[in-house]
C-alpha positions, 0 to 999 in steps of 0.5 A: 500500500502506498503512502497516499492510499494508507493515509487516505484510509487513515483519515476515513476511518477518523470520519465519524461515520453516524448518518445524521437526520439532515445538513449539520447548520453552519455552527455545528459544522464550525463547533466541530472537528471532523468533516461529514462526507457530503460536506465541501469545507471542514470545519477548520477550512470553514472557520477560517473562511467565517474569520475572512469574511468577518475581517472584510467587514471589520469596523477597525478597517479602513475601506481600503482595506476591507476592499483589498480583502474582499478582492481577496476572498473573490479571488478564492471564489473563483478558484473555489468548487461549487460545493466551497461556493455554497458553504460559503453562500451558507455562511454568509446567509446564518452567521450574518445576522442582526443581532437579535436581543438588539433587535427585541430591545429596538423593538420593545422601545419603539412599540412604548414610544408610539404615539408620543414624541419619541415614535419617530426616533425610536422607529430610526433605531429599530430600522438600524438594529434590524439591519444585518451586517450580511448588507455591509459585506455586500457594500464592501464587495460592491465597491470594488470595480468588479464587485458588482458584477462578481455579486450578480453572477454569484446570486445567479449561481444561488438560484437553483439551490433555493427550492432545496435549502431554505438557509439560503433564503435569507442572503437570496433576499438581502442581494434582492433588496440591495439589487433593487436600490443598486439597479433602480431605474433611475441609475439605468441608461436607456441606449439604443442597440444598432447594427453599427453597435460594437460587435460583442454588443450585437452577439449579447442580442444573440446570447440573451434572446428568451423569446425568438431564438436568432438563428444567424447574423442576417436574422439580428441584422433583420431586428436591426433594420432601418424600420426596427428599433432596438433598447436596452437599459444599461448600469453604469457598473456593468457598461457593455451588458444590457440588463433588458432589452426590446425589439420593436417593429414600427408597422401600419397595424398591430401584427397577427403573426410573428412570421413576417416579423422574423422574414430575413427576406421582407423589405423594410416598413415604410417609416413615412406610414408607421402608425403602431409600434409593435413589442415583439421580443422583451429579454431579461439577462441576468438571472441574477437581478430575478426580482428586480423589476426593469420591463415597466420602466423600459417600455414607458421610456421607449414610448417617450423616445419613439414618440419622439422619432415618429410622431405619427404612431398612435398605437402600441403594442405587443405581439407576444407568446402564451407561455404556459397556457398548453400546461394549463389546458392539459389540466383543465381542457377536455381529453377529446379537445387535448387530442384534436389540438394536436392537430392543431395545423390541420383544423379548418377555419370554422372547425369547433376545435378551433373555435373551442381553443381560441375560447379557451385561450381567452378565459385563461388569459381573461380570467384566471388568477393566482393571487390576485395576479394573472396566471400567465408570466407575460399577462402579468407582466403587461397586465401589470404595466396597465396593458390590456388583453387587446386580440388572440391570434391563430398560428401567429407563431408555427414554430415548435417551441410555439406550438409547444406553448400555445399550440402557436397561439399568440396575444396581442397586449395593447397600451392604451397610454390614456387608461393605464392607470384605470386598466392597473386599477381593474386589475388591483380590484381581481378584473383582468382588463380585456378587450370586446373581442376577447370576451366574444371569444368566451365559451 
């Protein structure tokens, strides 16, 4: 037996080897001597791994300082194996904590003082004590010039871990929150995205498309078109990588199907005629800002700047896809319906299967709700911006991954910039704000 094969033997019989019911918490594992087996870090590895990241933090430190320690442990983490990423993920998430007798006391004093004059100091002290040092660690990350987007690509890492350990959730929701004052819309640059952009701009397009997959330069060079426009919402941290970006097709009527929109051979609109801008495509990019809200703000101010540019258009509005409407129909629509739609292509037009599912498809989209929200993804983002279910098109999308969604169902959301306050307010009352010809469609 060779040396590195008895000393492997050695140390494993050292493990203790007694299955535990679940995960050891992080001050089990630190109290410890011994490494479980499914454990990254051992205890010694994961105590000096706390004490690197308390020193980050030190309030004895400079910020220079507590900055080159934070380059340090990014450093480490780069190197690091995703399970040595996750302990420290875990790390961060249970042992930066608010203190929690400050917390009782903060809050035992601010309940005594409402209603007289000291509510309003005693709410500021209860505010300071509730706030974690977990949120000065990501400061002090955030200040060095890649920090940003180190924390960014890190939650984007995280997100698949939440639904399996909850112990994340608590570093999950202070990145959200801080992400949410980092990338408020009022630090974001609205940048219009051209076939002359840099060349590494254009293939981010190509990278981040969620909607239309782009299949060749000459389709990005078609969404590029003189009779397209283009936006993005950049940070000032992350310059050359757009956060969310839409497409958009300047036309003379609201469009029925995404097939001529996507025709590499089709020449150019006439901008001289346009009268209706088109939302055919809007790309979150970042899987790491998920609850950090972009769409509303990016939509109202691509409005303002087509406005603009052309004042002649007068409507607006999407053409966009009904994701999980066929996951909805499989659960609720009729087996005999379910096997006549996949046959959708071959149903005439005045077939009751056809008219069954656009019947279908308007009450999915008209009335269901899950909390007070729409059921669709894209219905609740537009419906949410003050949107209204404006018309359901059929085939308006052949391809396998819309027939695959909707049976190649497609909706139009249309912005009437007048009533959508009134169309937010419907919806905040649980009545989805929908159009006369949705409602005809009704079964």
């Amino acid at each position: 037996m060779t040396p590195p094969d008895w000393l492997a033997q050695g140390v494993s019989l050292l493990r203790p080897t007694v299955k535990t019911a679940g995960p050891r918490s992080t001050q089990e594992r630190l109290d410890a001597t011994l490494r479980l087996d499914e454990e990254a870090m051992s205890p010694r590895m994961l105590r000096q791994s706390l004490r690197d990241l308390q020193a980050i933090v030190d309030p004895l430190v400079s910020e220079v300082e507590g900055g080159r320690r934070a380059q340090a442990m990014m450093d480490w983490y780069a190197s690091a194996s995703p399970p040595q990423r996750r302990d420290l993920w875990l790390l961060m998430s249970e042992r930066f904590v608010a203190d929690p007798q400050r917390v009782k006391k903060a809050q035992a004093q601010f309940a005594a003082a409402v209603g007289t004059p000291d509510e309003a100091a005693a709410e500021v002290l209860y505010r300071r004590a509730t706030v974690s040092p977990r949120r000065r660690l990501l400061q002090r990350f955030s200040a060095n010039p890649e920090g940003v987007r180190f924390l960014v690509d890190m939650r984007a890492e995280l997100q698949p871990q939440l639904r399996s350990d909850k112990r994340l959730f608590a570093l999950d929701v202070e990145m959200e929150y801080m992400f949410s004052t980092w990338f408020d819309v009022g630090f974001l640059d609205l940048r219009r995205i051209t076939w002359d952009s840099p060349a590494s701009l254009v293939e981010k397009l190509i990278k981040y498309e969620a909607v239309h997959d782009i299949r060749s330069w000459a389709d990005v060079k078609n969404r590029l078109d003189s009779d397209r426009r283009c936006y993005g919402f950049f940070h000032p941290r992350l310059p050359e990588e757009p956060l969310i970006f839409v497409e958009v097709a300047l036309m003379n009527e609201i469009a029925a199907s995404i097939t001529p929109l996507l025709d590499e051979a089709a020449a150019p609109a006439d901008l001289g005629k346009a009268t209706t801008a088109i939302f055919y495509s809007i790309s979150n990019t970042q899987t790491g800002l998920k609850g950090v809200s972009f769409g509303d703000s990016l939509i109202k101010r691509v409005v303002e700047t087509l406005k603009q540019e052309f004042p002649r258009l007068k409507t607006f509005a999407t053409l966009s896809p009904i994701p999980a409407l066929r996951g909805w129909l499989t659960k609720n629509a009729p087996a005999e319906m379910l096997k006549a739609w996949e046959r959708v292509d071959e149903l005439a037009e005045n077939a009751p299967e056809r008219r069954a599912l656009m019947g279908w498809a308007a009450r999915y989209l008209g009335d269901e709700l899950n909390e007070g929200k729409p059921l669709d993804p894209v219905a609740r983002f537009h419906l949410g911006n003050g949107a209204r279910v404006e018309r359901l098109n059929w085939a308006a999308d052949p391809s396998a991954k819309g027939l695959k969604q909707s049976y190649g169902l497609m909706v139009n959301y249309l912005y009437d910039l007048k009533r959508l306050d009134k169309h937010r307010a419907s919806l905040a009352q649980g009545k989805i704000p929908i159009a006369a010809a949705i409602k005809d469609l009704y079964l």
